[in-house]
Structure formats: C-alpha cells, structure tokens
C-alpha positions in Angstrom: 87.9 157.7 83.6 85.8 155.1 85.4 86.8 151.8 84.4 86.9 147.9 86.1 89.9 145.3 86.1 89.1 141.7 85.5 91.3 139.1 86.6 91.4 136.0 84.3 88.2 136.9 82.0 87.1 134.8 79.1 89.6 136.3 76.5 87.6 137.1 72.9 90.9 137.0 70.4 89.3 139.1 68.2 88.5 142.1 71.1 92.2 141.4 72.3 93.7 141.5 69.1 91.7 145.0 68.0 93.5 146.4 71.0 96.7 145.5 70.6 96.5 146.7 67.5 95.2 149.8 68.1 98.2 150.3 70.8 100.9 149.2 68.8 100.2 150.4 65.8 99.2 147.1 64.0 96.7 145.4 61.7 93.7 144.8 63.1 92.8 142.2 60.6 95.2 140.0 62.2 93.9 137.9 64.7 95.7 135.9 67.5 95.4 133.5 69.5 95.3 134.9 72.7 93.1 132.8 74.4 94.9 129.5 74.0 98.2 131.0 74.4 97.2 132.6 77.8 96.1 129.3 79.2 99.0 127.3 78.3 101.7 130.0 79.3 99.8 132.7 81.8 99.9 132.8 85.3 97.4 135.9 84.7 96.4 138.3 82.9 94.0 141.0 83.8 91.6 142.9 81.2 90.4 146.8 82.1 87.3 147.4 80.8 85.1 150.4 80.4 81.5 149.0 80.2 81.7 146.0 78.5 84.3 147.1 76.1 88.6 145.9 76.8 90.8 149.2 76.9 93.8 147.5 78.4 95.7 144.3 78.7 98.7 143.1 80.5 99.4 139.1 81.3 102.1 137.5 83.5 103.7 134.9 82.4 106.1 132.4 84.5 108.6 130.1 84.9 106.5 128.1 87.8 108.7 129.1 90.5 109.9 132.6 91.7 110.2 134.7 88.5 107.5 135.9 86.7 107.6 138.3 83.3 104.9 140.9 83.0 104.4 141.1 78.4 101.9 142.8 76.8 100.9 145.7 78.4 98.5 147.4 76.1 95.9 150.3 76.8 94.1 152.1 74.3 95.5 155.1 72.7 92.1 156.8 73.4 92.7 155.6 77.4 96.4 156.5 77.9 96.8 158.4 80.5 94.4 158.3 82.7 95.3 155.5 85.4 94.5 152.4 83.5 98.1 151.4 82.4 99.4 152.1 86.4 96.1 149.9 87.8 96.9 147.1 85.2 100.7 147.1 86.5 99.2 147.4 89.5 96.9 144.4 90.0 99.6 142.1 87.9 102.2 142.4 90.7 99.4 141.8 93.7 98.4 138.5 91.4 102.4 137.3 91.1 103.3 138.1 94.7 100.5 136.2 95.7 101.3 133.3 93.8 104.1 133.4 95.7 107.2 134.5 93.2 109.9 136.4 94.2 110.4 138.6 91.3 108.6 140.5 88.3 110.9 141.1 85.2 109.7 143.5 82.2 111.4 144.8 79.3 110.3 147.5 77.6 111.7 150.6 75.3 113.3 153.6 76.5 110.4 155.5 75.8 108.8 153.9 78.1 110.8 153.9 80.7 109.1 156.8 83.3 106.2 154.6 83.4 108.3 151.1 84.5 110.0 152.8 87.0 108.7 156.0 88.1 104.9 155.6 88.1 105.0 151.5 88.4 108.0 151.1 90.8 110.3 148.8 89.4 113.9 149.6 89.3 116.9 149.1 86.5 118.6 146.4 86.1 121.3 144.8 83.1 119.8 142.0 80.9 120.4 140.3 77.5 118.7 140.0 74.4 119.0 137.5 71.3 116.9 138.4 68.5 115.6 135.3 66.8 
C-alpha cells in the first residue's frame, strides 16, 4: 500500500472524526473537535494519507518537558495491516525525540499489545488508572 505521512496538516474534524469512527467502532455522525483540541494540547500529530484521503491518525501530546503521551492511534480497518499503523508510530517518536523529551508513554489494551511492543518497540512497564 503506497501511502504519505503528514506532519501537522490542517486537520478537517469531520474527515478525522469518520476515521476514528470507522477504527473504533463509533458513530460517525458524531463530530469532534479535533482541530482545536490538537492545537491547544498537541505537540504533533501526523495524518497518513492515501491520495488525498486520511487512513490513519496518531497525535502526541505533552507535558512541555520530557514526557510525551502518544493517544489516538487510529488506521482504517480497510488499511490495517499493511505498514501504516508501524510508520505513524514511527514518525511520532522521531517528532518527540526531537523536540527534545525523554520519554514516550502509551496505553493501550491487551489486544494490542504485539503491536506496542513487538512491532513499535516500546517496552512494559506498571501504571495506574482512575476512571472518571
């Protein structure tokens, strides 16, 4: 699959909201508000597209200093598996290390797990949740 990542591009809420919904499973009525949310709280994000048209997503958000929190990975179901999830990952920890942070956390569900740490290289460590 031949497709470009974009560093920072001009986020369309609706576009970014289709896909999410069509990787998680949601409504894709629901629109949000990606675009102002992502310039108050991003360090970067970086869009994958194939043509014109966004088939993943993945934004790093930050405290200002050395840790960073990669949220939001989404690729389209359509897309899995072919590379674009890996480059996204990819290109989001070249952008935080050279903004100069020390560390990249993610959460994500056990499922997912072989793709955090075998294909994208990060390793295991303990955390805590509160749900809210």
């Amino acid at each position: 699959m031949t497709f470009t990542l974009v560093t920072r591009f001009a986020v369309d809420d609706a576009e970014l909201s289709e896909l999410h919904a069509r990787a998680f499973d949601g409504d894709p009525a629901v629109v949000t508000p990606w675009a102002s949310r992502l310039a108050r709280h991003a360090l970067t994000w970086i869009g994958a597209f194939a043509g014109e048209r966004l088939i993943g997503f993945v934004q790093v958000c930050w405290d200002g200093g050395a840790h960073a929190f990669l949220l939001d990975t989404a690729v389209d179901p359509a897309c899995q598996d072919s590379g674009v999830g890996t480059a996204l990952v990819s290109a989001a920890v070249a952008e935080t290390r050279a903004a100069g942070c020390a560390w990249l956390h993610v959460d994500f569900e056990p499922r997912l797990r072989h793709f955090y740490l075998d294909r994208c290289g990060f390793r295991p460590s303990e955390a805590g949740l509160i749900r809210l």
